[in-house]
N, C-alpha and C positions, 0 to 999 in steps of 0.2 A: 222398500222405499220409506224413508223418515215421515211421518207425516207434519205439514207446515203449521205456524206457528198458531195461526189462525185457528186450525184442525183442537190442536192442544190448548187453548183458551176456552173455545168450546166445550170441551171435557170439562179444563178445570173450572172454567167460572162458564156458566151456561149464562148467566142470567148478564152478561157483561154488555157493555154497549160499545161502538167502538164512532169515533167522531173525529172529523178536521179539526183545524186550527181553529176557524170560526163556530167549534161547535155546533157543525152541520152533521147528522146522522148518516155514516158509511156503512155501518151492518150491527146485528147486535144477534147475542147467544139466542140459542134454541127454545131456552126457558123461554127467557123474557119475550120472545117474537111469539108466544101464544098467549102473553097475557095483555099484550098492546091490541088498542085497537083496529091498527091500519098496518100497512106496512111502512117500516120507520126509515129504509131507504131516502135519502133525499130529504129526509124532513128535519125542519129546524128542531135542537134541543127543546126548548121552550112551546114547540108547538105538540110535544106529549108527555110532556114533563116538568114538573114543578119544583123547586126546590124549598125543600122545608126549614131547614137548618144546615147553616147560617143562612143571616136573611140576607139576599142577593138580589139585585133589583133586575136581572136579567143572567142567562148561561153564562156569558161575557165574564161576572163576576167572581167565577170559579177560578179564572185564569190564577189566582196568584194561592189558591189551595190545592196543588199537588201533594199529594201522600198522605191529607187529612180527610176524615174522619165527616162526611155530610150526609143529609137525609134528605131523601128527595121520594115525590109519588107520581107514581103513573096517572093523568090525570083519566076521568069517569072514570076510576076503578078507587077498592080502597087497599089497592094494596101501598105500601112502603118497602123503601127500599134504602138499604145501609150503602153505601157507596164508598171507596178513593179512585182518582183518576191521575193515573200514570203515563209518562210517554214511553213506551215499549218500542224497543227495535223492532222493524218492517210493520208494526202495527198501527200506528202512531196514538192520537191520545185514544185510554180505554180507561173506561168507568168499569170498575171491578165489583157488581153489585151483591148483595143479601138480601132476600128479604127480610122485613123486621117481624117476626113471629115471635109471639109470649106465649104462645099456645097452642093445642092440638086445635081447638075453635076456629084460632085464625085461621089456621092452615084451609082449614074446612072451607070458612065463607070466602077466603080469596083461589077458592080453588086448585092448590100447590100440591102435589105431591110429592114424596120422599124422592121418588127416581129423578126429578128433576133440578135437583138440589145440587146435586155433581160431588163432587170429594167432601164429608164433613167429617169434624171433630168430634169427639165427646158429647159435645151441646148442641151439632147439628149447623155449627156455624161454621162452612166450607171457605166465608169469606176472610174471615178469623185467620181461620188455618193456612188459607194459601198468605195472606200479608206476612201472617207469624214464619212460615217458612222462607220467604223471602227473604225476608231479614233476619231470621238465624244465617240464611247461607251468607248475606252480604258478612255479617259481623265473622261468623266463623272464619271468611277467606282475610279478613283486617285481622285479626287474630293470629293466624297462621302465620300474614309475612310480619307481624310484629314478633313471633316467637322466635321465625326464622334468623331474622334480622337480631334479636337477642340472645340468638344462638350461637349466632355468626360472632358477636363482640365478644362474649364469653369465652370461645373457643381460642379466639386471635390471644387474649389476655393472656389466656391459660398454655396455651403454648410458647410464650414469647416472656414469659413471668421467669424472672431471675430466681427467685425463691422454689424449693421445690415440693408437688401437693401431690400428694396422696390418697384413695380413694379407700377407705376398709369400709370392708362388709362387717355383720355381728358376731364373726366366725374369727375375726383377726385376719383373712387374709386380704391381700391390695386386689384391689379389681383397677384401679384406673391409677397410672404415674405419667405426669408430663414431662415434657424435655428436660426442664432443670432437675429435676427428682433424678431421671437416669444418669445423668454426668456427674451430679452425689455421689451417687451408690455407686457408680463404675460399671454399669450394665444395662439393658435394654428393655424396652417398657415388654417385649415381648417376655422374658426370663421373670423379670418383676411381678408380672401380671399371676396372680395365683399365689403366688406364694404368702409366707406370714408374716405380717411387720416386725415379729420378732426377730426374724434373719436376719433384717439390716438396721432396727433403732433400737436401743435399748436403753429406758426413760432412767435421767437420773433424778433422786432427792431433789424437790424444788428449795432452792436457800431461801426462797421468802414464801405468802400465803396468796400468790396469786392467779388464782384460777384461770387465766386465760393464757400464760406463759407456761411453756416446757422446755426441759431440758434433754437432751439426747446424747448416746457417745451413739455417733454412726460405723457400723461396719460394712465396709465398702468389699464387692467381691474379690479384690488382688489382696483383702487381711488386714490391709491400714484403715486406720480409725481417725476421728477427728467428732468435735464436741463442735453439734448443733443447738442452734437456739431457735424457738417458734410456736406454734398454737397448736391446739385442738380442741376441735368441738363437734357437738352433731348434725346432722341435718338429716330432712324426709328425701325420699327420692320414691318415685314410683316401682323400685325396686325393693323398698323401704328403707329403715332406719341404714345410716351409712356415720363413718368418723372421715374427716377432713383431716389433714394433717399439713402445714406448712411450715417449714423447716429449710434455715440456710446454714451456713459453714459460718463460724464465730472462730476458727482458728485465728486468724489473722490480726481482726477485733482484739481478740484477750492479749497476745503480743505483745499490740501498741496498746494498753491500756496496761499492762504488767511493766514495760517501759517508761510510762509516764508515772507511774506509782514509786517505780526505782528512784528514778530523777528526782520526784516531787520530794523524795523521802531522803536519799544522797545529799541534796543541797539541805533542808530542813537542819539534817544533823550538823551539816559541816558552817550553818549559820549560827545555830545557838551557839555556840562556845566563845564565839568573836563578840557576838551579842551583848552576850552577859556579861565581856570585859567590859562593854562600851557603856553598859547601865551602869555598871560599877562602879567607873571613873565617874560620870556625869552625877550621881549621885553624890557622890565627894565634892565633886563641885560645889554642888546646888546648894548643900548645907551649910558652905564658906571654911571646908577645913581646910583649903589649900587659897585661903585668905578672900577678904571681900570681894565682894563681885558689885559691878554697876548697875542700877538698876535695868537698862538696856542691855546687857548681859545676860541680868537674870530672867529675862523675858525669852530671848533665843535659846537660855535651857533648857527650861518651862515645856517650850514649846518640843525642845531635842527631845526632853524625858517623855512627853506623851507620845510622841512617832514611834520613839523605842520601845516602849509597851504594849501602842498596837502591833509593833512589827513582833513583838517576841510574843504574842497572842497567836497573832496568825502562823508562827510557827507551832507552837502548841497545839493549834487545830488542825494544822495538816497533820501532824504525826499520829495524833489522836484518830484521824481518822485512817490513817493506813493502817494502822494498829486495828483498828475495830473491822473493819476490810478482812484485814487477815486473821480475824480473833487471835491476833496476840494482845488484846486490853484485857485483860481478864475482869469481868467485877466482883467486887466484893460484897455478897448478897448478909441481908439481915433482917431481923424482922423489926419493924417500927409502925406509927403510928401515922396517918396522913396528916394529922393536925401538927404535926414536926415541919413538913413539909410549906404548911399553908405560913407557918411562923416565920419561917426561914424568906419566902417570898416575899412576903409583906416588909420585912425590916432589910432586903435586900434593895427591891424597888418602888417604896415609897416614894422615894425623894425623888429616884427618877419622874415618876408619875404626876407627882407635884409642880414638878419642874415642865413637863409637856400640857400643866392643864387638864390632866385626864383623872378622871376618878377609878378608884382599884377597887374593886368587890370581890366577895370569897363567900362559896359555900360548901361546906364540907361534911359530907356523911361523919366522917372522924370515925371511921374503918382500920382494922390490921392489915397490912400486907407483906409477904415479904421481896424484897429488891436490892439493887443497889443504891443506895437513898441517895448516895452524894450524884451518881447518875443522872438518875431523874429528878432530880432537884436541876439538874444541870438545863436539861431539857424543858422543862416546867418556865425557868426561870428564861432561857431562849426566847421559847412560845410569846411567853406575858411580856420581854421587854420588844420584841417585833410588835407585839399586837396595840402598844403603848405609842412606839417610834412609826405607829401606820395612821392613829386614829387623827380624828380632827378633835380640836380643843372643846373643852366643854362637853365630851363625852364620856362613855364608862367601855371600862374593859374587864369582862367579867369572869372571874375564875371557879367550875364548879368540879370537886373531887365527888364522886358517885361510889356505888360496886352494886352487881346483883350478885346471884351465887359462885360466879367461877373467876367474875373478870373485874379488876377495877378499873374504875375509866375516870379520865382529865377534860376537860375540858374550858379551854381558851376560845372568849368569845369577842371581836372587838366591832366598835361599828365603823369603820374605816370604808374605804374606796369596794375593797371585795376582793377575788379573784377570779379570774373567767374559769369555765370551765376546761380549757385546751389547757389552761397552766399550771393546774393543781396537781399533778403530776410532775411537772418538770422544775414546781420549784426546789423538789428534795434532790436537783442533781446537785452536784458539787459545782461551786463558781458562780450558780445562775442564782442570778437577781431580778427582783421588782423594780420597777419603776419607786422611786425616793417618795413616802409619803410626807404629811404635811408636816409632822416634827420629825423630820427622819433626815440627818444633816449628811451630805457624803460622805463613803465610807465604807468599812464592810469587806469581806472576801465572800461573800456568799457558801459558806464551809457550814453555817451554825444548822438549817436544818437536813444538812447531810449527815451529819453528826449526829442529832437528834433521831433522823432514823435510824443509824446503826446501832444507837442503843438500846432504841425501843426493839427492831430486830433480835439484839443480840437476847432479849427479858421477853423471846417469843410471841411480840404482840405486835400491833399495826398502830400506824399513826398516817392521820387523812386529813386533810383540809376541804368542807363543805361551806356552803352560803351558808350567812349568816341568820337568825330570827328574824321573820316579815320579809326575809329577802334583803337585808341591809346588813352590809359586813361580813366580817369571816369567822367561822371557827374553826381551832384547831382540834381532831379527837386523837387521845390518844388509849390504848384499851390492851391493859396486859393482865396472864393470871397472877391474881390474888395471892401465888406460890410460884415466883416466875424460872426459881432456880431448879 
């Protein structure tokens, strides 16, 4: 037979008291009934008992400190006693007492014994112990159905995730593939399971330096293959260190993007040539050898010749950049001086700069390197007239050429609007645009820092856009070797 709940308070708190709602004495542990005077049956709280802390002006006032922490004494005696009073199922409220003992002394003159103490800790303090375990258990069981429960969403994700994840051990073999992973590969997480990731991914050369991106040609069990794109990194698991792998099918992706490069690249060609008739004439025009023009004439030229310029720009840069895409641009690498570089910027866009109100600064180690200078001049000069066409008037845009030992680096600083951090990635796609700063008139195909990155790419270095100093503005970095060729 179980013993009842009463039986088990007893044990664990001897010295417990147990009281109605009005704080009337219903029974109290073994302990404590030899250290009271009378018996506590029937008798009010307050008519054997004092409360020391907090100061309460009647038992009544306990009513609203449940689960805290008070001190109370047996009165004619000196002992104390540490208290919380809880309402327990079939028990109703019980004061879960301690005596307060600093010492073997006390123990002595208030009479206490060890065997009367019931379950203790380390310190002797059983009252300690049983709260402390209480509320590990409450918190462990919150615990559990939170993990459950976080279990439960993880599990749902991961099997319903379009993308397919992978589970390696240190060994290279898969211990865990979800749904999607097995309709990859063309096989079942059972076959999967064990074996080495090397049977079905086989990592290619990353084209660019970024760590969190890979590349894969997947081989699927029926022999066909297909070029996956996706991550890898690590994590702890209680099984220890483990590699994640998530990975989707990019056949389809490159496709339509080898499609729209044809297109973008088909029309490009088949425009320049009609183009450059149309400059041609309108040039002949403009100059009056095909006789005077009226002043209203030569205003709708004016204006013909500048469309035509941007429009024969913007072909330039599309091709330029399917060229750089495909490394058919070749560069043409040399060695030169950065202070070439800083000359050529300055007498480039002065006037620009002028013309927006903004002031242009240069600092220049004045370094060797070798590159392709008409390149990165290209880029350079990109950088500073965005950072010019972004700032507000009355500002500076500031350009500093560096190197330490292996890498030189650029750097374009402007104090303009900024860039968030979600878009400093997405402004080097092709087409995508900023929002028009305050000299920044419309315009544009958004091509110049795709460009810009393929050529830094191509001279094996990175190019990043971070906040600017104090947090006001942007910079652009760029950091290639010293010997890029």
């Amino acid at each position: 037979m179980l013993p009842t709940g009463s039986v088990v308070l007893d044990f664990a708190s001897p010295f417990h008291l147990r009281c109605d709602e009005n704080w009337k004495i219903l029974g109290a542990g073994p302990s404590l009934i030899e250290h009271l005077p009378c018996d506590p049956s029937g008798k009010a709280f307050d008519d054997l008992l004092e409360v020391l802390r907090p100061q309460v002006s009647n038992a009544s006032g306990l009513d609203q400190l449940a689960g805290q922490l008070i001190l109370i004494r047996i009165k004619d005696t000196e002992l104390n006693l540490r208290a919380q009073w809880r309402q327990l199922p079939d028990l109703g409220r019980v004061l879960l007492c301690s005596p307060w003992l600093t010492n073997e002394k006390q123990m002595r003159e208030t009479g206490i014994r060890l065997n009367q103490l019931g379950p203790q800790d380390a310190s002797g303090d059983y009252l300690m112990l049983l709260i402390a375990a209480h509320q590990q258990a409450t918190d462990l069981e919150t615990l559990a159905k939170k993990a459950q429960a976080r279990e439960g969403s993880l599990a749902a994700i991961v099997e319903h995730m379009e993308e397919g994840l992978l589970l390696i051990d240190p060994t290279g073999r898969i211990r865990s593939a979800n749904p999607a992973s097995c309709l990859l590969l063309g096989s079942t997480a059972k076959r999967i399971k064990g074996s080495q990731v090397s049977d079905y991914l086989l990592p290619l050369p990353a084209a660019e330096e970024i760590s969190d991106v890979s590349d894969w040609i997947v081989k699927r069990e029926d022999g066909t293959q297909f070029k996956a794109h996706g991550s890898q990194y690590g994590i702890q698991t209680s099984h220890g260190p483990r590699e994640v792998i998530l990975f989707r099918d990019v056949t389809e992706e490159e496709r339509l993007l080898l499609m729209q490069r044809s297109f973008l690249s088909m029309v490009s060609h088949e425009l320049r040539t009609p183009l450059s008739a149309i400059q041609a004439s309108l040039a002949l025009v403009t100059v009056g050898s095909l006789g005077k023009i009226a002043p209203e004439a030569q205003e709708v030229l004016d204006i013909a010749v500048r469309n035509g310029k941007r429009l024969h720009d913007l072909i330039d840069d599309v091709i330029d950049l399917e060229r750089l895409e495909s490394s058919a641009l070749h560069m043409q690498y040399s060695t030169f001086k950065s202070s070439e570089l800083v000359i050529k910027i300055d007498e480039g866009l002065t006037a620009l700069a002028a013309e927006a109100e903004v002031e242009l600064t240069f600092q220049d180690a004045d370094f060797e390197l070798r590159a392709d200078p008409g390149r990165i001049l290209q880029v350079l000069i990109n950088l500073v007239n965005n950072a010019v066409k972004h700032s507000p008037k009355q500002s500076t845009v500031h350009v500093c050429l560096e190197k330490d030992e292996e890498l030189a680096r650029f750097l374009v600083t402007d104090e303009g609007p900024g860039i968030s951090v979600e878009l400093r990635s997405r402004i080097f796609d092709r087409f995508y645009q900023l929002n028009h700063g305050a000299n920044q008139p419309p315009g544009g195909a958004g091509l110049g820092l795709a460009i810009s990155k393929q050529i830094v790419v191509q001279h094996k270095g990175i190019i990043r856009a971070e906040q600017g100093p104090d947090g006001v503005g942007s910079t652009f970095v760029i950091e290639i070797p010293l010997r890029a060729e």
